[in-house]
N, C-alpha and C positions, 0 to 999 in steps of 0.2 A: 741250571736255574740260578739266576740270581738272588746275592744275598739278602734278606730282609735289614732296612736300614730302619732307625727310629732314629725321631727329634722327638726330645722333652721339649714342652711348649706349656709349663705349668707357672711363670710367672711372663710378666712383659718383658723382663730382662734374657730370658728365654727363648721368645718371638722374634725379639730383637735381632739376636746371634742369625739364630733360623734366616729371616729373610735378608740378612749380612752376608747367609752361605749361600742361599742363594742365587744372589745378585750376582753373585761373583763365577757360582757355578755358571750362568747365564752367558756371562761375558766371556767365559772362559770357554764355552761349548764343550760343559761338560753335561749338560742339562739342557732336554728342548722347551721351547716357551710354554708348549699346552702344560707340561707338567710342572714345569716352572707357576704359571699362574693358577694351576691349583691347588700348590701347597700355600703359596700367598692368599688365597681364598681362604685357607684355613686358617692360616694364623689369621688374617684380619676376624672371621669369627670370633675364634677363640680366645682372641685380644678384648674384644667386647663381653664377651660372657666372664671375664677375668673383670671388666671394668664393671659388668654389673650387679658379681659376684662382693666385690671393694665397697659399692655406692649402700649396698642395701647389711653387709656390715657395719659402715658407720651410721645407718638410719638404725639399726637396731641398737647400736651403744646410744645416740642422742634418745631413741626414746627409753632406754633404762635410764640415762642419766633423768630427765623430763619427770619420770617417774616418781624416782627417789627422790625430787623435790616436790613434786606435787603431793605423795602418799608419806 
C-alpha cells in the first residue's frame, strides 16, 4: 500500500507551491492527468473559499469600523 501523501493548502501561497508540484509532476510523468486535474479542482476550490473566507473579514472590520463612528 501506498504511502498517504498531504498538501497544506491553508493559505494562496500554499496552492500556489501545490499546483507548481504539480505541473511539474505532470510534465515529469510522475502523475497521471485525471489525478493531476483533481487535485487542481481542489485547490482552485479552496483558493476561493480562502478568498471568501479574506472578503467577508475585511467586510466585518469596515463594518466595526462604520460602527464606531456611527455609535
Amino acid at each position: 500500500m501506498a504511502t498517504a501523501r498531504r498538501i497544506s493548502l491553508k493559505t494562496p501561497a500554499d496552492v500556489r507551491r501545490a499546483l507548481n508540484r504539480v505541473a511539474n509532476m505532470v510534465l515529469n510523468g510522475e502523475i497521471d492527468t485525471k489525478r493531476a486535474n483533481t487535485i487542481i479542482f481542489a485547490c482552485n476550490s479552496i483558493l476561493g473559499a480562502i478568498r471568501t473566507d479574506e472578503q467577508q473579514k475585511k467586510i466585518d472590520e469596515l463594518e466595526e469600523l462604520l460602527n464606531e463612528q456611527v455609535g
